[in-house]
N, C-alpha and C positions, 0 to 999 in steps of 0.2 A: 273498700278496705284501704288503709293507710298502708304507705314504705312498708317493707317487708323487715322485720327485727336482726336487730343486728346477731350476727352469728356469734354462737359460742355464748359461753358465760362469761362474767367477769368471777375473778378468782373469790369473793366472797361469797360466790354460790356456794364452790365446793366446800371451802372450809366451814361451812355454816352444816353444809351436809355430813361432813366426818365429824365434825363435833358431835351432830346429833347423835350419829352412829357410836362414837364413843362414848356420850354417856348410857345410852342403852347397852353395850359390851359391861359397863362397869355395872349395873344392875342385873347383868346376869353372869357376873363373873369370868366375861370371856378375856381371856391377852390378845387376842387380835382376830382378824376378817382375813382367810383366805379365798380372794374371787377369780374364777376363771373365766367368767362367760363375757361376751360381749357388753351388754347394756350395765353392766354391773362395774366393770372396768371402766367404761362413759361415766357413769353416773359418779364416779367419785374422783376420775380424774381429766377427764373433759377430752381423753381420745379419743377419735372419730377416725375411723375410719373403714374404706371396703374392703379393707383387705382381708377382715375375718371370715370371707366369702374363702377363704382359700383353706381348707383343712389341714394342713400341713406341720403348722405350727402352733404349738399351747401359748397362751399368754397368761399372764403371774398378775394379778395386785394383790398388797399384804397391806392390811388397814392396822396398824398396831396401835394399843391400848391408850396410847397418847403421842401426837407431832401427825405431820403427813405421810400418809402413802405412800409405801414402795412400790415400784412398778418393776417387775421383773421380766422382759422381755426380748425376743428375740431384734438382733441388733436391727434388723432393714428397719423395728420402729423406732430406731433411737430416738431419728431426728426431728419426727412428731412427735413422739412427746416430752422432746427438751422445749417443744412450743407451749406443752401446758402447764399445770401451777406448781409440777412435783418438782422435787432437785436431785431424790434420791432413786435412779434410773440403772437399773444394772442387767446389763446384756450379756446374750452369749450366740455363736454363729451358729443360727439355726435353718434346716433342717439336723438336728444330731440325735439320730434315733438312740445310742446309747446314754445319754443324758444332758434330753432337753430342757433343760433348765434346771435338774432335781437338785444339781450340786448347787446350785445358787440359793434354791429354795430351802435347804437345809442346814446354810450357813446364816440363815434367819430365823429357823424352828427350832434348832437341835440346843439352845442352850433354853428355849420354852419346855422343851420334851423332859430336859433334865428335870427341869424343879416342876413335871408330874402340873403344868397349865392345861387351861382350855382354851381351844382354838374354833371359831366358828367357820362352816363350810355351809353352802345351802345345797340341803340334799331335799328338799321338798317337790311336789306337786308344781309342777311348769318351771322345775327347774333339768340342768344336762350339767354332767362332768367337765367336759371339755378336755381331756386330755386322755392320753391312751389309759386305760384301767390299769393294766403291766404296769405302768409308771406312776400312778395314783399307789398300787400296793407295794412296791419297794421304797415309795415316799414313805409310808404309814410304815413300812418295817423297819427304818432307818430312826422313828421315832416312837420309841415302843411306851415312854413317859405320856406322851400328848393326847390329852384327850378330846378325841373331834363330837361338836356338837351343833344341831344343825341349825343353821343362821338363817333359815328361810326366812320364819318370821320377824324378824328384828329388821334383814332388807327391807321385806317386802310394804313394813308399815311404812320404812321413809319413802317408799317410791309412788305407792297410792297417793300421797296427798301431793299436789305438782305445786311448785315455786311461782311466784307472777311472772317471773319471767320463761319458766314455764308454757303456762297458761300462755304466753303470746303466743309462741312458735305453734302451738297447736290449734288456736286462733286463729293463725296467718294460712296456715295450711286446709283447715277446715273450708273456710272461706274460696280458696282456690280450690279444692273438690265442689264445692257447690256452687262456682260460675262455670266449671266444666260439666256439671249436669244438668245446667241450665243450657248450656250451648247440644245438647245431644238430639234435639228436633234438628237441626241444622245437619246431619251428620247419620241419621239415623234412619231415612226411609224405605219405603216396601221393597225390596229387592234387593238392597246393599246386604252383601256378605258378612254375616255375625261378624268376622273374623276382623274385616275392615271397620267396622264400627269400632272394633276395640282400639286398634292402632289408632284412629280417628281422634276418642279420648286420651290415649298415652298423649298423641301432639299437643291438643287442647291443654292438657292440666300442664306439660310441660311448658309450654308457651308463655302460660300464666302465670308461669314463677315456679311450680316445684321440679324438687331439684328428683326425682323417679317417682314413678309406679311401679313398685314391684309388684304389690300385688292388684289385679283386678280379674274379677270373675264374674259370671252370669249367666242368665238363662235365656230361650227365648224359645217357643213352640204354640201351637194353635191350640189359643183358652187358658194358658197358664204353662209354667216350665214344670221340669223334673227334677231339677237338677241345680245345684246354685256351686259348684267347685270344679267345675271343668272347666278346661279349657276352650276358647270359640272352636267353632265348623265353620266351613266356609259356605253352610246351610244359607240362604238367602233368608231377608227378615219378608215373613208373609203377612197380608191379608190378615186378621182377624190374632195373628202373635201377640201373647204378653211375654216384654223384655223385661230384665231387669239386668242391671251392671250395679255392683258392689265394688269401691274402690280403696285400697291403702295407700294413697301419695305420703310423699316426704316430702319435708323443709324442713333442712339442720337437724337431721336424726329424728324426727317428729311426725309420727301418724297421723291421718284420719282415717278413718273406716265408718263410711257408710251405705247405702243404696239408694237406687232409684227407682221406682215401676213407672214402665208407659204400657200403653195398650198402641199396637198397629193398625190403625186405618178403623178398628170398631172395637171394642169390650164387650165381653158377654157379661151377664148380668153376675153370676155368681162369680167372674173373679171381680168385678164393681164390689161386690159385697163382702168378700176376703180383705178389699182393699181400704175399706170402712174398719171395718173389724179390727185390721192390723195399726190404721191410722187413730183411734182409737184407745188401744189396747197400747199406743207411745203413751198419749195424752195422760192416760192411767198411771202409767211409767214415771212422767214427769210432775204428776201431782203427788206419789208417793215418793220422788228423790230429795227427800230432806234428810239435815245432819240428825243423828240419832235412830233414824229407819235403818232396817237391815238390809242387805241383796235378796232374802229371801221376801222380804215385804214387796221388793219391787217385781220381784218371780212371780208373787201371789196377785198382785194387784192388774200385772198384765196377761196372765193364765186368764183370771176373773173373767176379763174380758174375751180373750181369743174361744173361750168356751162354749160362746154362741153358734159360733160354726164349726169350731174344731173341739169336742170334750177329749180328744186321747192326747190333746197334745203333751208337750214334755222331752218327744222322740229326741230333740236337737241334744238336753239335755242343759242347754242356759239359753236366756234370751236376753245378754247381752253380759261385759265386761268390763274392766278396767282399759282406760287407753293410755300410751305415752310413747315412747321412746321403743316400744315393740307395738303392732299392730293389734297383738292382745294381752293384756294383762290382767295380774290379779286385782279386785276380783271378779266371781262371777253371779250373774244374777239366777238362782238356780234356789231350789227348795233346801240345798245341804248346805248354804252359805249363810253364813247369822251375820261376816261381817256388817262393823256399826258403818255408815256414812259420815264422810267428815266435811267439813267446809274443806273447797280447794282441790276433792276428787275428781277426776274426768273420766269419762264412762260411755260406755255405747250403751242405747237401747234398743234390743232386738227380736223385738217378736216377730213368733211367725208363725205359720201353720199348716195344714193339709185340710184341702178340701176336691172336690168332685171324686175325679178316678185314678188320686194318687198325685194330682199337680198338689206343687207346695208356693206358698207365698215369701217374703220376708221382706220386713219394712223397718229403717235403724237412722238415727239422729246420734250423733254428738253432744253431749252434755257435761258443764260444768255445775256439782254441788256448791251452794251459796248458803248464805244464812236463809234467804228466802227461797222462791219460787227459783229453781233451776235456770241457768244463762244456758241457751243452744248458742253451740258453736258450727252443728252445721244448719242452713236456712232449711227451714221447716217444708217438709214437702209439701206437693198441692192436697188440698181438702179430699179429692177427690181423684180416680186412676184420669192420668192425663192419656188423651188420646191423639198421637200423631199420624 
């Protein structure tokens, strides 16, 4: 892989992004986008930062119906985001449980509340409040005019389709998950402690340029795992284990999420054959991700498959998502999802299944929608369960 992309956006990303969002507000009548969550606040004003790891404090953007974003924030952020493209930055010294921000955010709503506007909030499906509820209902009582309407989907379309420059960073990161799962024979022998392999991979992908892993998870037990969201044991890797390690790295706010199977030291025939089925049942995945297919075509076309060895399956409830700027996004590939596919979406594909006495498999690539045949962003696993 080439240099790693230069950080950050240049400032015609965003405004190209609030435009868009604005003409969509004006087609559905909205005055303005109140955001409180993380990626939503990123996504239109180029903040980054980990400090929303800390619950403490609400943070404000107000997307109004035309100009830039307001950022309404507590002060510790001033000073990053006087670094991004906004200029209209209004603080106030928070922790202040009697009014975190509300007087600020109402001396922005309350002359929309009068003349009886709509204001969009996304209150949908994988979305969270972000601010105390006590504080959210004395907002809303403060503005009895304003009518809240929900802005899920108006987000959620600009965020599925990703920018080329986008698509880099997710690229660059991709790429670094799949030489640190290429390094895992080196790292991963009969006897090393589940627990130590994992750190083992935190070094690796870090090493290699990203900038965490927050998340990684996996299995590993004799003939196939149980379990793919726990946390390691310091159980030793045996004789005759199938491992798998699923990972989320970052570089500059940007996911990958995918996995790996090895078998230790031998493979049994039936997870060999899980491991066909699930390898497979991608390939399926990938030959139905064209622009105009739905998510549930891609449900269907990789179900099709895994039903050779698993027919109950479904239990997970999707086999695979949207990716970007969170480790899962909308949407989902799942039989209740009609979403259309667009050029430009990135996506995980993730089948998976149950088979013997309750072990389960799961097998997930990286993928960017094109006009034609799907670009993998992460390197395609081997054909077959590799055995270390």
């Amino acid at each position: 892989m080439s240099d790693a992309p230069v950080r950050g956006f240049a400032d015609a990303e965003f405004e190209q992004r609030t435009v868009k969002a604005q003409a969509l507000m004006a087609q559905q009548g909205l005055a303005g986008l109140l955001l409180l969550t993380e990626p939503e606040v990123r996504y239109f004003s180029g903040f980054h930062t980990l400090f929303w790891q800390s619950p403490t404090r609400p943070w404000f953007l107000f997307v109004p119906a035309a100009g830039k974003p307001i950022a309404i924030i507590p002060e510790i952020g001033a000073a990053l985001m006087r670094q991004t493209w906004l200029d209209d930055i209004r603080t106030w010294s928070a922790p202040a449980p009697q009014d975190d921000g509300i007087s600020l955010l109402l001396e922005i709503l309350t002359s929309l509340s009068h003349r009886g506007a709509r204001v969009g909030v996304m209150k949908g499906h994988e979305t969270a409040l972000r601010m105390p509820l006590g504080d959210y209902e004395r907002l809303m009582a403060a503005l009895p005019g304003l009518e809240i309407a929900d802005a899920t989907p108006l987000v959620r379309s600009l965020r599925m389709v990703k920018s080329t420059a986008e698509i880099e960073k997710l690229a660059h990161i991709c790429d670094i998950g799949s030489r640190s799962f290429a390094a895992v024979p080196s790292f991963a022998p009969e006897g090393q402690p589940f627990e130590e392999v994992f750190r083992a991979f935190r070094r690796e992908a870090l090493a290699l340029g990203a900038d965490d892993v927050p998340y990684l998870v996996g299995g590993a037990d004799q003939g196939g795992y149980y379990d793919v969201i726990s946390p390691p044991s310091r159980r030793p890797l045996q004789f005759g284990d199938i491992l798998m390690l699923d990972t989320g790295a970052t570089f500059d706010g940007y996911f990958c999420d995918f996995d790996r199977n090895w078998a230790i030291g031998q493979a049994d025939d039936l997870s060999k054959r899980a491991y066909d089925v699930l390898w497979r049942a991608t390939e399926a995945g990938m030959d139905a991700a064209r622009p105009g297919a739905t998510c549930r075509d891609l449900f269907t076309a990789m179900q099709t498959v895994i039903a050779e060895l698993d027919n109950q399956g479904g239990d997970v409830g999707r086999l695979g998502h949207g990716l970007g700027m969170q480790l899962t996004e909308w949407p989902s590939h799942a039989a209740f999802d009609e979403t259309e596919l667009q050029e430009n979406m990135v996506l995980t594909l993730e089948p998976s299944l149950s088979y013997g006495d309750g072990r389960i498999m799961v097998h997930e690539e990286n993928i960017v929608v094109t006009d034609g045949v799907p670009r993998l962003l992460s390197t395609r696993a081997a054909r077959e369960l590799p055995i270390l």
